[in-house]
Backbone as a printed PyTorch tensor [residue, N CA C, xyz], in Angstrom:
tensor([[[160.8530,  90.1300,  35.3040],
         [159.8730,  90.5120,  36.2940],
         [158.4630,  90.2180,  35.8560]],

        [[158.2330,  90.4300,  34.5280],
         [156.6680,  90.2050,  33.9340],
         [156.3290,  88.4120,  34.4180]],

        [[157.1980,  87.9380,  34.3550],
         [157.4640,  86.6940,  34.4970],
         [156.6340,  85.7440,  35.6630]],

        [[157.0620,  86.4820,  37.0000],
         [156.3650,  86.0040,  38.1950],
         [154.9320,  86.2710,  38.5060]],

        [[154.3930,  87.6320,  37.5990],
         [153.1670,  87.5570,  38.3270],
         [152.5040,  86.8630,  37.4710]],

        [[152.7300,  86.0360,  36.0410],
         [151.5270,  85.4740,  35.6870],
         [151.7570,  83.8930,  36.1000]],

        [[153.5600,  83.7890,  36.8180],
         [153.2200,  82.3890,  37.4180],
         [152.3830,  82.5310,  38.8280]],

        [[152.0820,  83.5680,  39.5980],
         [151.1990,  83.8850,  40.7940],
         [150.0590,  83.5560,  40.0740]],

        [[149.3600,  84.2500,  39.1350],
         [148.3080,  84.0310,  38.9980],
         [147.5150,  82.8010,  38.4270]],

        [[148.5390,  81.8020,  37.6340],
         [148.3060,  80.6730,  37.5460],
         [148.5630,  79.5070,  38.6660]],

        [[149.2260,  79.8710,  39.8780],
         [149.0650,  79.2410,  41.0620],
         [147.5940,  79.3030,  42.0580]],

        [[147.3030,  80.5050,  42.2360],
         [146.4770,  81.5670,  42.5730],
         [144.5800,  80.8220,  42.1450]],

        [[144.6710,  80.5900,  40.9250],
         [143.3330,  80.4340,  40.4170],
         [142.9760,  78.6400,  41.0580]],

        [[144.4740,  77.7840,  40.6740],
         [143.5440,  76.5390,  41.4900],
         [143.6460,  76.6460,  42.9160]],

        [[144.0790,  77.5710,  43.7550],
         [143.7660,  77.4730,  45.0250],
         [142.7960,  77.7280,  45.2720]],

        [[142.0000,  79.4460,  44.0680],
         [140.3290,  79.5770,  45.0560],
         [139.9530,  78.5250,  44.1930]],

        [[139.8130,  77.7380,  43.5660],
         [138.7800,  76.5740,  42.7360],
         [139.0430,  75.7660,  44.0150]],

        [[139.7010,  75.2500,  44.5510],
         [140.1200,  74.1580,  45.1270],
         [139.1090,  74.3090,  46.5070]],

        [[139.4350,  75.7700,  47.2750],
         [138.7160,  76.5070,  48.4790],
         [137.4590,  76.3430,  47.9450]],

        [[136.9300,  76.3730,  47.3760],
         [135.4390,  77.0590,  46.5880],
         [135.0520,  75.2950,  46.6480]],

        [[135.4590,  74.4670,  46.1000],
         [135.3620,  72.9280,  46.2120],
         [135.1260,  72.5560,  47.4020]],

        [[135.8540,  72.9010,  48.1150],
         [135.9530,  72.3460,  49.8850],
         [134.8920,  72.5970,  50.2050]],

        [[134.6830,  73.4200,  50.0390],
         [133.3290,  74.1360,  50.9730],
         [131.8470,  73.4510,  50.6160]],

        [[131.7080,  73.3350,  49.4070],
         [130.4580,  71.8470,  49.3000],
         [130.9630,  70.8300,  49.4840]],

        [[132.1270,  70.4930,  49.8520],
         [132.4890,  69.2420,  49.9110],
         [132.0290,  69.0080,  51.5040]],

        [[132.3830,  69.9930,  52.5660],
         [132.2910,  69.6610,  54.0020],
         [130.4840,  69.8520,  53.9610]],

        [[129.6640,  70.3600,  53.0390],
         [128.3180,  70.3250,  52.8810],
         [127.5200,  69.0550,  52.7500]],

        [[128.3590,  68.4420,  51.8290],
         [127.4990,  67.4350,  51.2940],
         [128.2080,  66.0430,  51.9690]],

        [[129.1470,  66.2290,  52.5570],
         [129.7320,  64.6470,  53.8240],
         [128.6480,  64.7280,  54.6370]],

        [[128.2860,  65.7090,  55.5440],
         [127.3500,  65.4710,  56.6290],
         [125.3390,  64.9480,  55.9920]],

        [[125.2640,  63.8850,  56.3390],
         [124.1860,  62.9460,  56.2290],
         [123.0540,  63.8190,  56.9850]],

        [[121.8610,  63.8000,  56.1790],
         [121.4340,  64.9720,  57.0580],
         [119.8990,  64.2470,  58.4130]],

        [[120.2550,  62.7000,  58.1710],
         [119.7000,  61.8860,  59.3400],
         [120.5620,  61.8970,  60.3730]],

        [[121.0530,  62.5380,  61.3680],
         [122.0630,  62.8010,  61.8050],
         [120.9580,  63.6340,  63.0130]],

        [[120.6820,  62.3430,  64.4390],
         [119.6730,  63.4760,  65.2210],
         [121.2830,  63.7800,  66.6120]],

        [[120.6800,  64.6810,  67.2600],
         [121.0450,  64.8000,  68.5120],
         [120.6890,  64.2470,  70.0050]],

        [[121.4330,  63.7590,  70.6610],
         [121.5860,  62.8940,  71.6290],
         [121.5990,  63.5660,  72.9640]],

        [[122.7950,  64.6560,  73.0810],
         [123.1600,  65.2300,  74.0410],
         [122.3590,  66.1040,  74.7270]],

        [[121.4030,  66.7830,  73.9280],
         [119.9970,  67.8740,  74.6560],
         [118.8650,  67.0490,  75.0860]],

        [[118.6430,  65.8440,  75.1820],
         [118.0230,  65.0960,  76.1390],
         [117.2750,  65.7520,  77.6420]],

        [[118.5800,  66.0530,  78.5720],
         [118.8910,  66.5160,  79.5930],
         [119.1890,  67.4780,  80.1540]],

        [[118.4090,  68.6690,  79.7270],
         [118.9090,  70.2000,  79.8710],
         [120.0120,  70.5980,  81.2870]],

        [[119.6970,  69.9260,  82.6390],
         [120.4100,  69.9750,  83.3430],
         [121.5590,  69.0020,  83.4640]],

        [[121.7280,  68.5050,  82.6020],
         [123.1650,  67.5550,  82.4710],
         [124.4720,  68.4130,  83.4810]],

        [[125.5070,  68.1790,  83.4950],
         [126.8590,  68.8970,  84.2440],
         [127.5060,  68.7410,  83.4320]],

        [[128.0910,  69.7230,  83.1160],
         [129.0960,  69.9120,  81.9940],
         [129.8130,  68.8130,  81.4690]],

        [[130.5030,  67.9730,  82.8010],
         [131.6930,  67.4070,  82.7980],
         [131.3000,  66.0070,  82.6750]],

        [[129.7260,  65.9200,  82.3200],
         [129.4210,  64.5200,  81.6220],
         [129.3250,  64.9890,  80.2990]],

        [[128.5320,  66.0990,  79.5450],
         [128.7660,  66.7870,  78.6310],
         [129.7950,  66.5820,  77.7990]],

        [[130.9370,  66.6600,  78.4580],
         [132.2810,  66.5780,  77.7240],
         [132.4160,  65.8710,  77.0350]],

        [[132.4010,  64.6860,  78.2210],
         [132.2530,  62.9760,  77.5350],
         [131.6800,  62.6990,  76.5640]],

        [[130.4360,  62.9780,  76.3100],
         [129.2220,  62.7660,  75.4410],
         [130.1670,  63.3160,  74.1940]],

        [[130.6490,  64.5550,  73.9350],
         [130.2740,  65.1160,  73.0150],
         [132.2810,  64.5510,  72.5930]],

        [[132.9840,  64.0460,  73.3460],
         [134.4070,  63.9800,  72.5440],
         [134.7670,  62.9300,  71.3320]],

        [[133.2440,  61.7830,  71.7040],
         [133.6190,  61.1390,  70.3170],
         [133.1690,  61.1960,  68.9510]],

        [[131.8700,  62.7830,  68.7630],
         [131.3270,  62.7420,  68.0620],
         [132.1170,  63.5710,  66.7440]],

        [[131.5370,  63.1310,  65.5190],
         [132.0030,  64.1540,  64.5160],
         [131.7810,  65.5100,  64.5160]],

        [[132.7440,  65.9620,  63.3490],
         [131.9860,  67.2980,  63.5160],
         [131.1670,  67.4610,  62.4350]],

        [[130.1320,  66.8560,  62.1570],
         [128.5490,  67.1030,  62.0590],
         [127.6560,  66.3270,  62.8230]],

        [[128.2810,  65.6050,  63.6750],
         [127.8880,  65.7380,  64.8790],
         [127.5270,  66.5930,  65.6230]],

        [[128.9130,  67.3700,  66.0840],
         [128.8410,  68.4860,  67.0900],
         [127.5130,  69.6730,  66.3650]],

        [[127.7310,  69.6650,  65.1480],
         [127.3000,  70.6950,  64.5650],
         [125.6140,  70.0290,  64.6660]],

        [[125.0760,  68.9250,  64.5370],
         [123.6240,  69.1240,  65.0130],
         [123.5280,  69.0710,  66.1900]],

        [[124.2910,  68.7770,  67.0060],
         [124.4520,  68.9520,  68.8240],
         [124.2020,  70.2420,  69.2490]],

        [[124.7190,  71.1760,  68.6500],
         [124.9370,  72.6840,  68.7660],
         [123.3960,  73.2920,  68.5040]],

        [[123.0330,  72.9340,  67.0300],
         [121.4830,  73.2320,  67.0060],
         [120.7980,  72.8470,  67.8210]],

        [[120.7220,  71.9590,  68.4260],
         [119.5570,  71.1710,  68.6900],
         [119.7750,  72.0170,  70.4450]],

        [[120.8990,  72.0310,  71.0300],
         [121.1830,  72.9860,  71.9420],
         [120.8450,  74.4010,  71.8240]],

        [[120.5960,  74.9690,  70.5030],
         [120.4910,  76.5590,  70.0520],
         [119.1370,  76.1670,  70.3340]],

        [[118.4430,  75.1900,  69.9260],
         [116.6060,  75.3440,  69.8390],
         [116.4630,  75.4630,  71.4880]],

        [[116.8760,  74.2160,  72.3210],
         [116.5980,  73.9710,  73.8600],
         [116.8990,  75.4760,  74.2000]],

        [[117.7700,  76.1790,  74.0800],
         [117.7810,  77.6890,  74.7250],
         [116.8550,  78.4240,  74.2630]],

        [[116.4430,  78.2050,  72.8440],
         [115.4910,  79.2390,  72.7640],
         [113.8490,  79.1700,  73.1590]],

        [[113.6240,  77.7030,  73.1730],
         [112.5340,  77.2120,  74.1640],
         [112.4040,  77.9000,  75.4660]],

        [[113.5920,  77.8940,  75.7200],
         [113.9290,  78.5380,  77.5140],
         [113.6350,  79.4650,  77.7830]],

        [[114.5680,  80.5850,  76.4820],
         [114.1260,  82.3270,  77.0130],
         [112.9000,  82.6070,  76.1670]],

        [[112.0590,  81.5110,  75.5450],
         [110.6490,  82.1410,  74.7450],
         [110.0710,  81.6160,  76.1960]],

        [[110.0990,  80.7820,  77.3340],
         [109.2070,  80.2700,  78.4420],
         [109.4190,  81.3500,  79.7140]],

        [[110.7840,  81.7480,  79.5850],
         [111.1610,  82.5920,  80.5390],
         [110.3350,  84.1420,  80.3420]],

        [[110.4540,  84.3740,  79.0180],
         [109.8230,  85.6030,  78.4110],
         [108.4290,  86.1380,  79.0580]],

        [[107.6820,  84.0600,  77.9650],
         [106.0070,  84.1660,  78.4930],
         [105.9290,  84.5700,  80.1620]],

        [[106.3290,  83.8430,  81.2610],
         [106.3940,  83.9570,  82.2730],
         [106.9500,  85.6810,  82.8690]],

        [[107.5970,  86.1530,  82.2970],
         [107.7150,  87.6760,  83.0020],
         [106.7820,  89.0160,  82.3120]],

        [[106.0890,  88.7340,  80.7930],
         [104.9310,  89.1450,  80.4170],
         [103.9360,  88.8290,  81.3280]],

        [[103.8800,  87.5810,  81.7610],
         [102.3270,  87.1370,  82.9630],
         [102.8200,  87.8550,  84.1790]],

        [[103.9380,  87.8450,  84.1370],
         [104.1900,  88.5680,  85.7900],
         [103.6030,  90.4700,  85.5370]],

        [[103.9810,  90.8330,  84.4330],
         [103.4760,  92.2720,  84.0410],
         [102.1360,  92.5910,  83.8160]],

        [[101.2810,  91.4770,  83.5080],
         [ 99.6710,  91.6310,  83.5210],
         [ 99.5260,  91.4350,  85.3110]],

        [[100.6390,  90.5060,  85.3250],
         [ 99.4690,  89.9950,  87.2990],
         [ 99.5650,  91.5620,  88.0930]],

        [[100.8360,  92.2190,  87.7410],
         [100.8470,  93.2290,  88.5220],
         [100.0510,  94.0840,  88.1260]],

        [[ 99.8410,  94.7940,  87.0290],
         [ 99.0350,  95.2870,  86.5010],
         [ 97.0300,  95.3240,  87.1100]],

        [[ 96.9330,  93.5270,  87.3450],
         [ 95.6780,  93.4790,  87.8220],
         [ 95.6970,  93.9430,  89.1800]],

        [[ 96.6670,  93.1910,  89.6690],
         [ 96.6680,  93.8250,  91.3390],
         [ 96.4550,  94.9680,  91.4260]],

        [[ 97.5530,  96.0110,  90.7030],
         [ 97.1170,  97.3200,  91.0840],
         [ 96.0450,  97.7490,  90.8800]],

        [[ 95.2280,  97.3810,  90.0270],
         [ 94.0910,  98.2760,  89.6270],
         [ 92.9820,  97.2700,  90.5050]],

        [[ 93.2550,  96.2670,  91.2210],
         [ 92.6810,  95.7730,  92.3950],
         [ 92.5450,  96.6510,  93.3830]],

        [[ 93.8350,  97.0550,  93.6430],
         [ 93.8200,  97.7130,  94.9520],
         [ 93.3650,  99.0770,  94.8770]],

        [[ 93.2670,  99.5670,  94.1790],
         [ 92.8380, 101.0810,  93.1420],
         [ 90.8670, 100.9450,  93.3310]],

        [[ 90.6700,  99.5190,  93.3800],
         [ 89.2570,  99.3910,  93.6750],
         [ 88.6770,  99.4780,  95.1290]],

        [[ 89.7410,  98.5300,  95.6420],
         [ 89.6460,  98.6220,  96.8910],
         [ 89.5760, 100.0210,  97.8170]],

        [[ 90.7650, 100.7200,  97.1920],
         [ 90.6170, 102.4640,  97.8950],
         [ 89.2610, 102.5960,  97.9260]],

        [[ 88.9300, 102.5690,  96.6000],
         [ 87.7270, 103.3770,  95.9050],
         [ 86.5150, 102.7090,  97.2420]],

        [[ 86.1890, 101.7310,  97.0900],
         [ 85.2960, 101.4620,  97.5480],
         [ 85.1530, 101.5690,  99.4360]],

        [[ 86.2700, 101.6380,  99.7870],
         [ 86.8740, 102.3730, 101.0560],
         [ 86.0020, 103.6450, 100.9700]],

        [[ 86.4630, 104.2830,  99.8250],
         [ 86.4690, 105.7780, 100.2900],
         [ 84.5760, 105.8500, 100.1080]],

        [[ 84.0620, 105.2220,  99.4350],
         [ 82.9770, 105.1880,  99.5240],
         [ 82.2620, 104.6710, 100.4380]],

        [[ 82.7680, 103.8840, 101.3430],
         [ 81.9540, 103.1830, 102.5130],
         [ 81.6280, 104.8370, 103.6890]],

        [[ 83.1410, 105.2240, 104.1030],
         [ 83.4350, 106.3520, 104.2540],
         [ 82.5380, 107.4540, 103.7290]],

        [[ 82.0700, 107.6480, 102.4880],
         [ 81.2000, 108.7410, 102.4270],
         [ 79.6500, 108.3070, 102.9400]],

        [[ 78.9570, 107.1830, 102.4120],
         [ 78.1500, 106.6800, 103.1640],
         [ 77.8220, 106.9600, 104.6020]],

        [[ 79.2530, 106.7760, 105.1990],
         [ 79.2370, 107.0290, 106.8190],
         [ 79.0630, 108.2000, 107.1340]],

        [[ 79.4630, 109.3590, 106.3120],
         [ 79.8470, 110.8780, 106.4650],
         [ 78.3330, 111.5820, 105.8230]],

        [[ 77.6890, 110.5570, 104.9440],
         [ 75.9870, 111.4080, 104.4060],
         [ 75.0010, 110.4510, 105.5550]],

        [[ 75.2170, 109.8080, 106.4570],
         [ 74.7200, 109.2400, 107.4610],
         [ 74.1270, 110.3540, 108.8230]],

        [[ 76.1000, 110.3190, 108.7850],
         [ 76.1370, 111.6140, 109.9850],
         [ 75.0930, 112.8260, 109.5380]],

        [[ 75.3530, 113.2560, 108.4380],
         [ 74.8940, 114.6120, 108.0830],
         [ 73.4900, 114.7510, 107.5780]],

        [[ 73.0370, 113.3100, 107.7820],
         [ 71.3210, 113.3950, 107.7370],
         [ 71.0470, 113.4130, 109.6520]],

        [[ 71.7860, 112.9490, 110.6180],
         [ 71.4960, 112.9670, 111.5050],
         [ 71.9400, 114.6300, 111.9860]],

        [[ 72.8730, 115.0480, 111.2740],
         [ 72.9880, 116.6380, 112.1620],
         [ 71.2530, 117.4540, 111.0610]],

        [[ 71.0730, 117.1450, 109.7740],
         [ 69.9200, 118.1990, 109.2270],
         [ 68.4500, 117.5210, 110.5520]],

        [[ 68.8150, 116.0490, 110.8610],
         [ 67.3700, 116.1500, 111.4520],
         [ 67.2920, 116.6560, 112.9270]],

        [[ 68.6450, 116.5630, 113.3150],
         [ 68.6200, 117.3880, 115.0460],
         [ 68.7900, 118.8110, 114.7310]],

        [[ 68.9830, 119.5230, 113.3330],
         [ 68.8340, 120.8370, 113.1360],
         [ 66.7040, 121.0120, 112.7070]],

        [[ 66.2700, 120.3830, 112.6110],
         [ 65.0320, 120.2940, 111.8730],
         [ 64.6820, 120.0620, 113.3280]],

        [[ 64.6160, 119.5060, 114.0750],
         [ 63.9390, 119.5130, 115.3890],
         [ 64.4240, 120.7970, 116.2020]],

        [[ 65.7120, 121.2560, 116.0280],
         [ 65.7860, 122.3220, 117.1020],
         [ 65.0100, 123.9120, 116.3590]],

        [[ 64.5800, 123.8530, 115.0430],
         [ 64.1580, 124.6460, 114.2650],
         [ 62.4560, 124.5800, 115.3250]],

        [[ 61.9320, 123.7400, 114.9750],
         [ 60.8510, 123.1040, 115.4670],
         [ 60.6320, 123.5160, 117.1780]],

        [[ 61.2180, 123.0530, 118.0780],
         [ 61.3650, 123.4400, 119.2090],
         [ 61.4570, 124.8220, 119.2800]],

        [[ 62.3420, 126.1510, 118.1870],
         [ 62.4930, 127.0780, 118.5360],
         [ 61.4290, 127.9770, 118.0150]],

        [[ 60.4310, 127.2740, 116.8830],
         [ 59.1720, 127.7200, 116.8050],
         [ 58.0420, 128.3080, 117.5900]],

        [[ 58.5600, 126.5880, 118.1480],
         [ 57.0600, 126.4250, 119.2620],
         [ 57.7870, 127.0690, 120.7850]],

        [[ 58.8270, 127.6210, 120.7210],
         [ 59.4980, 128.8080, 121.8100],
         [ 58.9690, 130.1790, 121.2310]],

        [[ 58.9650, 130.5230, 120.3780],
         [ 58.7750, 131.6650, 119.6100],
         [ 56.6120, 131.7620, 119.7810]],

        [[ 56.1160, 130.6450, 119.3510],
         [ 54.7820, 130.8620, 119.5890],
         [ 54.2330, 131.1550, 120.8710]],

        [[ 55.2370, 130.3020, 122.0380],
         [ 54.6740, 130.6010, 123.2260],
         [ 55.2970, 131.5870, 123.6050]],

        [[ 56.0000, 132.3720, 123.6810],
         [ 56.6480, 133.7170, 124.0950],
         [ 55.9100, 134.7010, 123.1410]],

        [[ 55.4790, 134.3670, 122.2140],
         [ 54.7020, 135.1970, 121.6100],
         [ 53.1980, 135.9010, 122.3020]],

        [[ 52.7630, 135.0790, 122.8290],
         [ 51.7340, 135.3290, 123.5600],
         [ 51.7380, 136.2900, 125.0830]],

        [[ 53.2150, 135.8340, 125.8740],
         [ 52.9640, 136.3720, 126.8360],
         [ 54.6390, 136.9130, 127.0370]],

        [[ 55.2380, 137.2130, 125.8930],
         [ 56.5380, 137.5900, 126.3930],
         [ 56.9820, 139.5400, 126.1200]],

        [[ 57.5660, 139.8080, 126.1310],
         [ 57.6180, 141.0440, 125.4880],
         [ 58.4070, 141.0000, 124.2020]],

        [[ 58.4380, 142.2990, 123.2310],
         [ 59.0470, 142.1940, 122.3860],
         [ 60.6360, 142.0180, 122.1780]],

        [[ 61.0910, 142.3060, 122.8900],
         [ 63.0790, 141.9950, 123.2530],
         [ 63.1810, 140.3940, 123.1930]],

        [[ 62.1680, 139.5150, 123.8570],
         [ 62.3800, 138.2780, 124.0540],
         [ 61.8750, 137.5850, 122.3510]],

        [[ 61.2040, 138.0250, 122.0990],
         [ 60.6460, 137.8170, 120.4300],
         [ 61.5080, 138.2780, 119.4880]],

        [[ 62.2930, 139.5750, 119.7190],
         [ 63.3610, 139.0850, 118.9360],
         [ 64.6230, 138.0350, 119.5990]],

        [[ 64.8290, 137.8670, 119.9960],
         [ 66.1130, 137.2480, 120.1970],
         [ 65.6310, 135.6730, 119.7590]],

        [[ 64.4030, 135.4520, 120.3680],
         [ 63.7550, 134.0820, 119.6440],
         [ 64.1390, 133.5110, 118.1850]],

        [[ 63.2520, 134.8610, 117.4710],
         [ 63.5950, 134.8760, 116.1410],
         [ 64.8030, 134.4410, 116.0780]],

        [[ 65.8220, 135.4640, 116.0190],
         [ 66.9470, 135.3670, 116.3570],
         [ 67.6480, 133.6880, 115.8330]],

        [[ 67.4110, 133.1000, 117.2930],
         [ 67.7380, 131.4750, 117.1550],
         [ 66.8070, 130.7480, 116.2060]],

        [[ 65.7360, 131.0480, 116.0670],
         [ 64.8730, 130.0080, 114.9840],
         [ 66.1960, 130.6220, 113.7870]],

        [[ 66.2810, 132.1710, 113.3640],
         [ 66.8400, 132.3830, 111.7810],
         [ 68.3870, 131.2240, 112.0050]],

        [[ 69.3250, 131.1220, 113.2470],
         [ 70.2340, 130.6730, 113.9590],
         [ 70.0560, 128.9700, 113.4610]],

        [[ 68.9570, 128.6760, 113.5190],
         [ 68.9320, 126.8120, 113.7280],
         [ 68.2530, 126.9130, 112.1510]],

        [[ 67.6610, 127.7160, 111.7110],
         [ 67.4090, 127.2330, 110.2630],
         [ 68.5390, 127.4920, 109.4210]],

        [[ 69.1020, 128.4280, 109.7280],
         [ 70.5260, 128.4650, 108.9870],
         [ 72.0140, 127.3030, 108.9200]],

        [[ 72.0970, 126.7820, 109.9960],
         [ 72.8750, 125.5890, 110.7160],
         [ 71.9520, 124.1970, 110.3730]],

        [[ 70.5540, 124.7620, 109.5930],
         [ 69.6290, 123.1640, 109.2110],
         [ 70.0290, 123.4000, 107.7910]],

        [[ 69.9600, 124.2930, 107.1840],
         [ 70.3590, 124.8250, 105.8820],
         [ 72.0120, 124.2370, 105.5190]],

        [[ 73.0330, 124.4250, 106.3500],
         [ 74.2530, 123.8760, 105.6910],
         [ 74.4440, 122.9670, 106.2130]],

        [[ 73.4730, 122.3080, 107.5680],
         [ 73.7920, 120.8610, 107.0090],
         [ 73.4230, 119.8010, 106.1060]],

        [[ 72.2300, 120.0900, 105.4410],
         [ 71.6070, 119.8720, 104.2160],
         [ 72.3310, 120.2220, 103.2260]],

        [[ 73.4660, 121.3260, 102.6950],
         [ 74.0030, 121.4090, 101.8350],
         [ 75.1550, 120.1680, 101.5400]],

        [[ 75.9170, 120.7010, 102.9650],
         [ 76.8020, 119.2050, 102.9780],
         [ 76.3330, 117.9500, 103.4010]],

        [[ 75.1350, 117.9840, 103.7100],
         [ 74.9180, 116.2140, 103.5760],
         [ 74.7610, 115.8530, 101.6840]],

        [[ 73.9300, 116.6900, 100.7960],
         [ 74.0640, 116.2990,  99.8340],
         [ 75.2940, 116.9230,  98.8220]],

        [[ 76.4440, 117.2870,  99.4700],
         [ 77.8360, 117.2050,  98.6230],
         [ 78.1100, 115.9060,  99.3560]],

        [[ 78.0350, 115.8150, 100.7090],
         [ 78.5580, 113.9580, 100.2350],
         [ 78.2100, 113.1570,  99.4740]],

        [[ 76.6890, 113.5170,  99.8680],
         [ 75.9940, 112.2140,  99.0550],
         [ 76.7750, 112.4120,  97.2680]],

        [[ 76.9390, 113.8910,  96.8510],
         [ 77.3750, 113.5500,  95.3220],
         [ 78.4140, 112.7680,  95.4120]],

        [[ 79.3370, 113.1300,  96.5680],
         [ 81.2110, 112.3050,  95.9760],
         [ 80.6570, 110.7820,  96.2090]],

        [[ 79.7760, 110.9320,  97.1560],
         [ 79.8170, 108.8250,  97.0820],
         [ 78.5690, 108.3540,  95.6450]],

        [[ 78.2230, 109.2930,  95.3720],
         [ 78.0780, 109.1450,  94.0110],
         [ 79.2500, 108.7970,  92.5550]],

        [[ 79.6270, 110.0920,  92.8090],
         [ 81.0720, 109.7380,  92.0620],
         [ 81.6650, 108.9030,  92.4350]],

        [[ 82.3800, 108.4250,  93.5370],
         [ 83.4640, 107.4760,  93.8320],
         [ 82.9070, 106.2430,  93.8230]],

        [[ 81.3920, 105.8680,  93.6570],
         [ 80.7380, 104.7560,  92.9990],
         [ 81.0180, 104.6510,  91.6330]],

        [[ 80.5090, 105.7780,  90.7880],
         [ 80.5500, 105.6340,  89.5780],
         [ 81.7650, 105.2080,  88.8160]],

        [[ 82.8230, 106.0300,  89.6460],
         [ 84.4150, 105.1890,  89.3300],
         [ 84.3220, 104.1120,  89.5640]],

        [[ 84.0390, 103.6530,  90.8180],
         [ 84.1830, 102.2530,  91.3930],
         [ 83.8520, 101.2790,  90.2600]],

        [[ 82.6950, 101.4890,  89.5290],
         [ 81.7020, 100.5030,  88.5580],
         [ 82.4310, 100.8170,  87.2280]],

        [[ 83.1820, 102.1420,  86.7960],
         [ 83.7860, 101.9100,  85.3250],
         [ 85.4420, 101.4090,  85.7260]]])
């Protein structure tokens, strides 16, 4: 029995020498001027493909294969760049249209501190008018009619008073919604 395993192991040792040989041997056959032919034509059809590639060696095939590994990776590094640019374009758009609101909403306040200089100055004239009601009833009216006068002057200066407040809270937001607009 001692017998067989040291004839195994003297069988055994020139097989891995032999394996271990092969393997620079299939290294050093392939010539390494050896270009590729077949990636020419990225859209080729397979079934000319075939053709091309059935009479070549195999270190042939094997720089065929690279030179095919590079053409793909050209592809998904172009495909890549191109869906990164698609993620900035959207990116700009939105914050396009984010301007656009903005400056909407500001045309809009403009329009709204417009109005509200026209309600403080028809409150500033009816103040005015209810003055010069109050001076002339003053003279020849009795006192019941002098108050109630009063009355509407305290009435129209108060209604001139908040529209002056809110004409200048608009005027702040179209302040602000400028100041966004510009950062």
């Amino acid at each position: 029995m001692e017998k067989k395993p040291v004839t195994l192991n003297w069988l055994l040792w020139p097989a891995v020498v032999l394996i271990m040989m092969s393997n620079g041997v299939f290294a050093a056959d392939c010539p390494s001027d050896i270009k590729a032919v077949t990636n020419k034509d990225a859209n080729v059809l397979e079934e000319v493909l075939a053709y091309h590639v059935k009479p070549l060696t195999k270190c042939e095939l094997e720089v065929e294969a690279q030179a095919w590994i590079l053409l793909l990776k050209e592809k998904v590094a172009e495909i890549s760049n191109a869906q990164v640019a698609a993620i900035y374009k959207k990116e700009e758009i939105k914050k396009a249209e984010e301007v656009e609101a903005t400056l909407e909403d500001v045309k809009e306040a403009k329009e709204e501190v417009k109005e509200a200089k026209k309600e403080v100055k028809a409150a500033k004239e009816e103040v005015k008018a209810a003055k010069k009601e109050v001076k002339e009833t003053k003279e020849d009216a009795d006192p019941e009619q002098v108050k109630e006068a009063a009355e509407d002057v305290k009435e129209a200066a108060e209604e001139a008073k908040e529209a002056t407040e809110e004409a200048k809270q608009v005027a702040k937001e179209a302040r602000e919604a400028l100041q966004e607009v510009k950062n």
